[in-house]
C-alpha positions in Angstrom: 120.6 25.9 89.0 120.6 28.7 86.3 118.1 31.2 85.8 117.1 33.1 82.6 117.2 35.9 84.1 120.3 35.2 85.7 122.5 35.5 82.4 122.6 39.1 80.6 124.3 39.9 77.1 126.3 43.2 76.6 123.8 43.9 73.5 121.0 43.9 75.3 122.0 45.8 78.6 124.0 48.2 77.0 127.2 47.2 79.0 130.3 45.7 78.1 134.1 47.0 79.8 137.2 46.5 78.4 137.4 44.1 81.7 134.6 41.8 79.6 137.1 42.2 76.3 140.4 41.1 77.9 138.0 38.2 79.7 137.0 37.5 76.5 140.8 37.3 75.0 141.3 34.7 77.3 138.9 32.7 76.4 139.7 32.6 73.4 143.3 31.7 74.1 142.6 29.0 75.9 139.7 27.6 73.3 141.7 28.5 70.4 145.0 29.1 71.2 145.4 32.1 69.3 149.0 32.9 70.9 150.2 29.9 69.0 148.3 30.9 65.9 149.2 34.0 64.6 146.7 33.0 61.2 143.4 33.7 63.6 142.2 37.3 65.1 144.9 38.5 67.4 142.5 40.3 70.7 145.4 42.3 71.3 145.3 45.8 73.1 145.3 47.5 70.2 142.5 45.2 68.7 140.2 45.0 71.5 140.7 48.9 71.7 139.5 49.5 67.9 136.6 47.2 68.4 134.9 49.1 71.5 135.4 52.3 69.6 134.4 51.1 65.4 131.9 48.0 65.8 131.6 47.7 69.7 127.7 45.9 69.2 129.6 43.0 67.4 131.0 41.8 70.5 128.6 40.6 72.9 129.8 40.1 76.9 127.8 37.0 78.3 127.7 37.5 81.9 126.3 34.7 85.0 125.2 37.0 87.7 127.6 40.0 86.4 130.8 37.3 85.7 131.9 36.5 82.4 131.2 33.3 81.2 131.5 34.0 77.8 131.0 35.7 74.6 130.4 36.1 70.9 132.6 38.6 68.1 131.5 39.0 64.6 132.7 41.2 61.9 130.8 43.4 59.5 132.8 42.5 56.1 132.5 43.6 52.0 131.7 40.6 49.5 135.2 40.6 48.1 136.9 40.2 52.0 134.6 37.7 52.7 135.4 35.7 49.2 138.9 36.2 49.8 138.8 34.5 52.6 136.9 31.6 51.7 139.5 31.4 49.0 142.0 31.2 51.5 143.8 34.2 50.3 143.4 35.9 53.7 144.1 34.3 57.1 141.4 34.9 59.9 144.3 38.2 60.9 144.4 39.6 57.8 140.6 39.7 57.2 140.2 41.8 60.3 143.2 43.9 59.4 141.6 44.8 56.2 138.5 45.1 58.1 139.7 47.9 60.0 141.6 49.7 56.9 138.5 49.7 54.8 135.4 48.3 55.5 132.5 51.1 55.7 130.9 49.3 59.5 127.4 50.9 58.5 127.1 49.4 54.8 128.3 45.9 54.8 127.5 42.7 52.5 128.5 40.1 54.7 129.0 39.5 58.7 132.2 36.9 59.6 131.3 35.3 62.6 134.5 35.0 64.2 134.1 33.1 67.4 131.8 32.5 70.2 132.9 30.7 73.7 131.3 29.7 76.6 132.4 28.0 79.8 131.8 24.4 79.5 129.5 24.2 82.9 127.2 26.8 80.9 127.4 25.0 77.3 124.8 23.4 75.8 121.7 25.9 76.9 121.8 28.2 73.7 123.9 31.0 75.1 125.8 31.1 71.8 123.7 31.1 69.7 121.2 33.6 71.4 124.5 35.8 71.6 125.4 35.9 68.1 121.9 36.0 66.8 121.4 39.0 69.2 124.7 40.8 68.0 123.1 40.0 64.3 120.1 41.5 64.5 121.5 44.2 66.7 123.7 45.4 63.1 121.4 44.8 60.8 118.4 46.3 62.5 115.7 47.6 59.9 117.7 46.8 56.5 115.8 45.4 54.2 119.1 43.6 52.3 120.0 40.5 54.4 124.0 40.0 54.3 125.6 36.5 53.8 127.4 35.2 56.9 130.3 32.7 57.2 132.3 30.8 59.1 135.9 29.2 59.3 134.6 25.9 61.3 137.0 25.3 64.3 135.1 22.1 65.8 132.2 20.5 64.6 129.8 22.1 67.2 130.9 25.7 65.9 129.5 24.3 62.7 126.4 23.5 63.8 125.9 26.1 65.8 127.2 28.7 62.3 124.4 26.8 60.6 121.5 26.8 63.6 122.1 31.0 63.6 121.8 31.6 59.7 118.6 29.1 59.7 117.1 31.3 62.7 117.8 34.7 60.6 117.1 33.7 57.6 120.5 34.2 56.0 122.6 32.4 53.2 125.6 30.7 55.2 129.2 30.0 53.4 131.7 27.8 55.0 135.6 28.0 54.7 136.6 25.1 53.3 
């Protein structure tokens, strides 16, 4: 059986390694098969590397007992990334690309969230939600503006779960179509 206090969440504790980020990479390869899908956020060395140093509280480590069992990644965006995107004028890759060229991380409109996995033997108990409302609230702290978030839905779960976080915030939610 798992315990509460069992699990812990990078945001909270303060700890995340690159160990937790490469974990996390395969994850998502084998949920979303981003080697085969060069359209969707590459975690590539280079990637992972720009994350822990420009936005590192927007990936959040969740850990059984100190072992990776999953995780969740959002990105702070402007309106006009975030409406390009839902236009389908940027792929998932380019977004973050032109995250990282120009998006001012401490003054942001909008929040993508980009994935969250968990191991299926720990599904269904709210650990991605809890981590990607944690990573949230962790961004926007004390700001009284509340930015929009959205979603590019992979399975129908990820959209529930995009539309259980912005109802728990508060937020407006837009969905790639």
């Amino acid at each position: 059986m798992v315990r509460k206090k069992e699990i812990t969440f990078s945001t909270d504790t303060g700890k995340s390694s690159i160990k937790d980020n490469y974990g996390a990479s395969r994850f998502s390869e084998e949920y979303f098969e981003t080697e085969e899908d060069p359209a969707q956020f590459q975690p590539t060395k280079e990637n992972i590397l720009w994350v822990r140093k420009n936005i590192p509280d927007c990936f959040n480590a969740i850990k059984y007992k100190g072992v990776l069992i999953g995780y969740s990644f959002i990105i702070p965006c402007s309106r006009k990334l975030m409406e390009l995107f839902l236009l389908k004028k940027l792929t998932e890759n380019r977004l973050f690309q032109e995250v990282k060229k120009s998006a001012d991380h401490r003054n942001f409109e909008t929040i993508y969230m980009c994935g969250a996995v968990v191991k299926p033997e720990f599904r269904r108990r709210g650990l991605a939600s809890a981590a990607l409302i944690k990573s949230i609230r962790k961004i926007t702290g004390t700001r009284r503006l509340k930015p929009t978030l959205f979603y590019w839905e992979y399975s129908r779960q990820g959209g529930k779960l995009a539309s259980y976080v912005a109802k728990i915030l508060g937020f407006r939610l837009k969905k790639r179509t």
